[in-house]
C-alpha positions as CSV (number, residue, x, y, z in Angstrom):
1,X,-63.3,-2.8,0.4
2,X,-62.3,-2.6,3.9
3,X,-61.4,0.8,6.0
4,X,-63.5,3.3,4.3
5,X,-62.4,5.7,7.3
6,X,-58.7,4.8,7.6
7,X,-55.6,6.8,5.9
8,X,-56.0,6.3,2.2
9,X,-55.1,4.3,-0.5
10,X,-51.6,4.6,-0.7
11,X,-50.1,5.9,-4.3
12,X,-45.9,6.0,-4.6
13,X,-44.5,8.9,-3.2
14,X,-42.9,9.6,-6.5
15,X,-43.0,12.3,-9.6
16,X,-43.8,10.4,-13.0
17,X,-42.5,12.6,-15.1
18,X,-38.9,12.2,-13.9
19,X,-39.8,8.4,-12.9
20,X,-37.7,5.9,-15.7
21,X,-39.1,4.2,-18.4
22,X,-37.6,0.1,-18.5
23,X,-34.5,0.3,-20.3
24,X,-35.5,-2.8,-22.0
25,X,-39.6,-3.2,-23.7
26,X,-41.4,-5.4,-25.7
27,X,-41.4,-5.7,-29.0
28,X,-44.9,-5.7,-30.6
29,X,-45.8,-6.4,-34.3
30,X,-47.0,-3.6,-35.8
31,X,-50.5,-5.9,-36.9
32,X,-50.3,-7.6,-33.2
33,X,-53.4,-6.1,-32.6
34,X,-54.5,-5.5,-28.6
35,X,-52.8,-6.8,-26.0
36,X,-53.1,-7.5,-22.5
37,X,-51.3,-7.6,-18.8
38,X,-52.9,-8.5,-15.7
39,X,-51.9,-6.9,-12.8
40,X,-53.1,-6.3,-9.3
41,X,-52.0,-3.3,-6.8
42,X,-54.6,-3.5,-3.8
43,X,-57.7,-2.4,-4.6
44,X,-59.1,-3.2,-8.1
45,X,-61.6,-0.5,-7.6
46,X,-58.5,2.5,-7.4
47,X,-56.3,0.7,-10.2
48,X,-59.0,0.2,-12.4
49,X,-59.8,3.6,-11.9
50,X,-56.3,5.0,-13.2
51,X,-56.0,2.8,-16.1
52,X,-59.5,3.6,-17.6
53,X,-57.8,7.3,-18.1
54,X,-54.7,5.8,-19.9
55,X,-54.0,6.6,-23.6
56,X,-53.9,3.8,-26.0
57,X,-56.2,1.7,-23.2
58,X,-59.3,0.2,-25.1
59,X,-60.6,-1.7,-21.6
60,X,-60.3,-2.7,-18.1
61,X,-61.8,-5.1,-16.3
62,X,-61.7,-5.5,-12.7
63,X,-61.5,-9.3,-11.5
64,X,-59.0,-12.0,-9.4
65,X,-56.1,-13.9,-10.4
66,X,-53.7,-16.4,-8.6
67,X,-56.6,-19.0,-7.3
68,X,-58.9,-21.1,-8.8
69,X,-62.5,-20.9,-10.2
70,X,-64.2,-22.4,-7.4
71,X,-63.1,-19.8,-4.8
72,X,-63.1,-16.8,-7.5
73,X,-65.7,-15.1,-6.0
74,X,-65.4,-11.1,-4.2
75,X,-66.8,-12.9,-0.6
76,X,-63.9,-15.9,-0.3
77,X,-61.0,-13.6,-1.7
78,X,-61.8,-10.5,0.7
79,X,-62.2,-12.9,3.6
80,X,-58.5,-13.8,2.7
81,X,-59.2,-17.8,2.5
82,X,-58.0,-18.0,-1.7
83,X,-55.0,-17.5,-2.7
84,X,-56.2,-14.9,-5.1
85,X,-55.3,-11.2,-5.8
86,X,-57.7,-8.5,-6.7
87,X,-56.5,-7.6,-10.6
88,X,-57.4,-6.0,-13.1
89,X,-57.1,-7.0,-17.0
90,X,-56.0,-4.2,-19.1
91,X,-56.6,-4.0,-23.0
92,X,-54.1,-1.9,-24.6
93,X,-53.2,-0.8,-28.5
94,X,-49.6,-1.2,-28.4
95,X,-49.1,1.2,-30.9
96,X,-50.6,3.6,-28.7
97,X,-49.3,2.7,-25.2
98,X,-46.5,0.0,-24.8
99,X,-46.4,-2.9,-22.0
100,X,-42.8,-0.8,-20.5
101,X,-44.8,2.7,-20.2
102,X,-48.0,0.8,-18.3
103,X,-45.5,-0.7,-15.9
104,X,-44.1,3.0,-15.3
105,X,-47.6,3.5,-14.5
106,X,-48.3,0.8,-12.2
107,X,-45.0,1.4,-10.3
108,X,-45.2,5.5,-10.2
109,X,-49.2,6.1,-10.1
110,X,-51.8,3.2,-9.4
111,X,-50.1,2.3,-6.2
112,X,-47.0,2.1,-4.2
113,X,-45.1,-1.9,-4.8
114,X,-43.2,-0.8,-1.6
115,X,-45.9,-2.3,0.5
116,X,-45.9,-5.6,1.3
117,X,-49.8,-7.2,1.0
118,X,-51.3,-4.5,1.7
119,X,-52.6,-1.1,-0.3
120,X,-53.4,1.6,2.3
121,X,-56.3,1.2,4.9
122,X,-56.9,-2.8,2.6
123,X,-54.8,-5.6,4.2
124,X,-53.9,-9.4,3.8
125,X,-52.6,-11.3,0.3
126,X,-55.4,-10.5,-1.6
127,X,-54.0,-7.0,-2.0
128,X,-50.9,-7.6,-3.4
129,X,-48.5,-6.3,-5.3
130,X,-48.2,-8.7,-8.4
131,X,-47.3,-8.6,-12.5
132,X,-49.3,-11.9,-13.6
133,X,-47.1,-12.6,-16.4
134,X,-48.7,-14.3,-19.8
135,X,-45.2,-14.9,-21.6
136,X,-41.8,-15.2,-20.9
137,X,-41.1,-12.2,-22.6
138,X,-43.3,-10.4,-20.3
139,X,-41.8,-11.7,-17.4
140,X,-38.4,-10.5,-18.4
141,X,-39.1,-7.3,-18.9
142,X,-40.9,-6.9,-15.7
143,X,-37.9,-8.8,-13.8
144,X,-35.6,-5.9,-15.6
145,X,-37.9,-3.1,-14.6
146,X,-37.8,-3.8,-10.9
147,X,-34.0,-4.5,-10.6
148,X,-33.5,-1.2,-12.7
149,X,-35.5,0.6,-9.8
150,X,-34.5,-0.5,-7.5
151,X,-30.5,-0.3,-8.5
152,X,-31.2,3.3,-8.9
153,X,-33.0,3.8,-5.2
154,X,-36.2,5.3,-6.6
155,X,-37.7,4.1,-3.8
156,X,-36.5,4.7,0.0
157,X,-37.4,0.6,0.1
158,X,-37.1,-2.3,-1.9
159,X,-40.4,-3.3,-4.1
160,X,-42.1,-6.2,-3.3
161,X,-43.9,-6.9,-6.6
162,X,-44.1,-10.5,-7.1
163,X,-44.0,-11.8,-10.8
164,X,-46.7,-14.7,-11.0
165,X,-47.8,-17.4,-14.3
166,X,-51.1,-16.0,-15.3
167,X,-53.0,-19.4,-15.1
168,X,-56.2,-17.6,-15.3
169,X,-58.1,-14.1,-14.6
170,X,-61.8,-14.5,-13.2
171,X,-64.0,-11.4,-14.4
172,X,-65.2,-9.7,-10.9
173,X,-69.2,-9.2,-10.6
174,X,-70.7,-6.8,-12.6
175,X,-70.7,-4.5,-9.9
176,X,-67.4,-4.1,-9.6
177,X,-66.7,-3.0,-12.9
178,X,-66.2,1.0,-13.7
179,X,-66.6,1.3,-9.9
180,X,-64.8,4.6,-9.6
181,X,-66.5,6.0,-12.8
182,X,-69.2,5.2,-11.7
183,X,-69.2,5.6,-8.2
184,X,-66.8,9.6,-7.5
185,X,-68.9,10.4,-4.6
186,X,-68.3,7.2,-2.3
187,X,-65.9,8.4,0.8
188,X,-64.1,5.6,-0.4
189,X,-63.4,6.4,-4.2
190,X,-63.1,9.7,-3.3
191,X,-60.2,9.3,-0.4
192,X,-58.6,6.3,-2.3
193,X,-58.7,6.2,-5.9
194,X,-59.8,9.6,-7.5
195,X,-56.2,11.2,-6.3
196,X,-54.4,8.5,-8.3
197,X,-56.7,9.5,-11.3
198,X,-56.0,12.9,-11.0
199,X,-52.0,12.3,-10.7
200,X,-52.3,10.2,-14.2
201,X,-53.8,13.2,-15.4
202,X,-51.6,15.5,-14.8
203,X,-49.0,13.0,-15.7
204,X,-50.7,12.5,-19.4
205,X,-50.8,16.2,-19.7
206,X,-47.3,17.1,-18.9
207,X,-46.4,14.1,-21.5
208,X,-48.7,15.5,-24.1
209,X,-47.1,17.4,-27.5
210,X,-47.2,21.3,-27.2
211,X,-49.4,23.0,-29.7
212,X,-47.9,24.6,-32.2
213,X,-49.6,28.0,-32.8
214,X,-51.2,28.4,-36.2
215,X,-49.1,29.3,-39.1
216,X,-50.5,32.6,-40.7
């Protein structure tokens, strides 16, 4: 990543707790099993990062979409000469955590789709604001998500999300993966992508069911 010393990684200026849910989700067999969305919001390292910490995720892996094999490599995509985003595949239970409430996420927390290619200090295509759609289904829903923001002005601009086929999604190399996790104490991680992980945090908390006190 580029501009370790720059402003940071930006996250959307908005509360998640009072951010909408998509008025219209998928529906998931019960016996589906996991499922998956690609996505990419600037730096896979920081989105990556958030989505580890969601509930009902079971995986993420940090890698490129939008180009092809040949080119899929972290050298040709952060020199901007592919047509590739940095992504991230996320392996969810969707009885757990449903495709709608990791949008929310995506849109409120792992970065702000305001931007137009670019995340924070990390310019050019490659950072991106896309939904890499593997269905139709998922394509509509994510279509109706970012007309229902943006009808209701929760943002001060438009997003600029694109929604793109998923032809394919190239595993980054293996030093990529669990950067943040792994990695807390780099300037950059620690300007850019742990204050995103401690917003879904405090998001997942606020969410979570009060204990009831024990019945004596």
């Amino acid at each position: 990543m580029f501009g370790i010393g720059s402003a940071s990684c930006s996250t959307a200026a908005v509360d998640p707790k009072t951010f909408p849910l998509p008025s219209a989700d998928l529906k998931v067999a019960a016996d589906a099993g996991p499922q998956t969305l690609v996505v990419a919001g600037g730096c896979f390292w920081c989105t990556e990062g958030v989505f580890e910490q969601v509930d009902g995720v079971s995986d993420v892996a940090s890698g490129y979409s939008g180009g092809t094999k040949e080119h899929a490599n972290y050298e040709a995509v952060c020199a901007g000469i592919t047509d590739h985003a940095e992504a991230i595949k996320i392996t969810y239970d969707p009885t757990k955590v449903s495709y709608g409430k990791l949008l929310k996420i995506f849109f409120s927390i792992a970065h702000n789709p305001t931007q137009l290619n670019r995340q924070g200090p990390d310019t050019g295509r490659q950072y991106r604001s896309a939904i890499f759609y593997a269905n139709d289904d998922q394509k509509r829903v994510a279509a109706a998500y970012i007309k229902q923001i943006d009808d209701a002005k929760v943002f001060d601009k438009p997003i600029v999300t694109t929604l793109e086929p998923l032809t394919q999604f190239y595993k980054a190399e293996g030093y990529h993966q669990d950067y943040t996790k792994l990695n807390c104490d780099n300037p950059y991680i620690a300007r850019n992508a742990l204050p995103k992980v401690e917003k879904l945090k405090k998001y997942q908390e606020s969410e979570a069911p009060a204990t009831q006190p024990a019945q004596r």
